[in-house]
N, C-alpha and C positions, 0 to 999 in steps of 0.2 A: 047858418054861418059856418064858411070854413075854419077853422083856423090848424096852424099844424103844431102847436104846442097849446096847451092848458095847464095849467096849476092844477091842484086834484082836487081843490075848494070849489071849481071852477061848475058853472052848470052845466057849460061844456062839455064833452066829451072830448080827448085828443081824439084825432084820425088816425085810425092804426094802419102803420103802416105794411107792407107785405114783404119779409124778408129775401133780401136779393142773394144771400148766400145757396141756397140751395140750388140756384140758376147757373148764377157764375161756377157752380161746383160740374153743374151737369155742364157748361159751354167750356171750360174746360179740360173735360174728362172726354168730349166730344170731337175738341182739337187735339188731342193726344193719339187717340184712337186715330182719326185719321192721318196722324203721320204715322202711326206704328204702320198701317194699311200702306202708305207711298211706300217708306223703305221698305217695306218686304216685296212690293211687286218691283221695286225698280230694283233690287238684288237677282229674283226672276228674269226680271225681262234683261240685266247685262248678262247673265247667266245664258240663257237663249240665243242672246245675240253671238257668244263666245260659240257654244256648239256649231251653229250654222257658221263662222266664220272657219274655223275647225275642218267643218265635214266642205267648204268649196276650196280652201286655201291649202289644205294640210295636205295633200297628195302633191301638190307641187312641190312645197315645200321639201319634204318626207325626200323626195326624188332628186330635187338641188341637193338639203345636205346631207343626202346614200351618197353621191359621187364625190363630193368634197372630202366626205369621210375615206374613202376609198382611194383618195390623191388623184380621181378622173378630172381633172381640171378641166381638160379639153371636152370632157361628157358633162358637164355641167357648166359649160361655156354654151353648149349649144342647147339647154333648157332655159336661158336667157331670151326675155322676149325683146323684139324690136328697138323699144325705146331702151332698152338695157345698153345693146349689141353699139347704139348710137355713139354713146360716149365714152363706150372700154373696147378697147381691141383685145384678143383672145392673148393674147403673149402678155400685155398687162393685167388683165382677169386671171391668169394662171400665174402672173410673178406674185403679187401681192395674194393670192389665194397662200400661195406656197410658203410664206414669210411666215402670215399668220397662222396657218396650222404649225408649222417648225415651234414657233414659239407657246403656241398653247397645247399645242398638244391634242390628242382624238378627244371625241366628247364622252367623258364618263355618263352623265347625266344630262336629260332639258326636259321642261317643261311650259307648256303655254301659259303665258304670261299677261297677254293682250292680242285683242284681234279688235280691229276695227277695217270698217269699210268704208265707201263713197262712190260718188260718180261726179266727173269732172269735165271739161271741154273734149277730151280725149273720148272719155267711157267709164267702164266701173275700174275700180281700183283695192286693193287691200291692201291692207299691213299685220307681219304676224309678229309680234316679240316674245323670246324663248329666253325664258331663265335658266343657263347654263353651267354646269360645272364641270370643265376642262381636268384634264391630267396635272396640268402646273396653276390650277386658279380658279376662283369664279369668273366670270362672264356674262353676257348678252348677246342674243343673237336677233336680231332685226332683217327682217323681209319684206320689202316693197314688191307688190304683183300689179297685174294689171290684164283685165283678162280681155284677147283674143280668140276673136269668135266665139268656142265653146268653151275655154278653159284660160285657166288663169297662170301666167308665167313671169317668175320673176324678173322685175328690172333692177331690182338695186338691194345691196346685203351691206348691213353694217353691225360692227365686232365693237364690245365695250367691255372691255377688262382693265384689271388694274395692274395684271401683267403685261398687257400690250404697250399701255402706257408710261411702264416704266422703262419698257426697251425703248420706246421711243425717245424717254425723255435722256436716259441715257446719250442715244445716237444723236442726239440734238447736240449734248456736251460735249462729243468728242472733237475735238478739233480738227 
């Protein structure tokens, strides 16, 4: 006869049971482990994916903003690829290049910040985002590529300061 409790008068025996703590200690201790193991290869593998975006996107890059820095507007008009070239004419790519350097100023400092890739209807595509610090401010600098044939060349740059923004917000107000 089973039973799962007895009195201890009983001629019974209780059924002993088999304690579940030392299971649930190792299942766990076993769930733990394996996420310490996820976050550290998924740190690795964003880490991996940053170099390799780095070593195809950064020579482009590197080479857009040498001639920005340099006020080659017009040498860095012409490392703009295709779909860039599409929706900015080279006298607007060099006004708004020229606004935005005037007000921030040469780049003290940058550093990569984000790389990610893809491939789309078009082809493969990149994006590099550089954590910047300007002569008049911090910043952001953002790079859209998109590679042809063998190499990758920028279509599209965008600036995110809190200098820019306030000349802006300014020039909004003026009447």
């Amino acid at each position: 006869m089973d039973m799962s409790y007895a009195p201890p008068e009983s001629e019974y025996p209780a059924v002993k049971r088999k304690p579940w703590g030392k299971w649930i200690a190792w299942g766990c201790g076993g769930a733990l482990g394996f996420l310490v193991l996820m976050a550290v290869s998924c740190v690795f593998m964003v880490k991996g994916a940053m170099k390799v975006g780095e070593s195809n996107f950064g020579p482009a890059c590197s080479a857009y903003l040498a001639k920005i820095e340099a006020k080659d507007f017009s040498g860095a008009y012409q490392l703009i690829g295709p779909d860039g070239k599409e929706s900015l004419t080279e006298e607007k790519h060099n006004a708004v290049l020229g606004g935005i350097t005037d007000q921030l100023g040469p780049v003290i400092s940058k550093e990569v910040q984000f790389v990610s890739t893809g491939v789309d209807q078009k082809g493969t595509w990149g994006r590099m985002v550089y954590k910047a610090q300007f002569q008049n401010g911090p910043g952001t600098i953002r790079l859209e590529l998109r590679k042809y044939s063998n190499e990758y060349k920028v279509i599209g740059l965008f600036y995110d300061s809190p200098v820019l923004a306030e000349f802006l917000n300014k020039a909004i107000a003026k009447p």
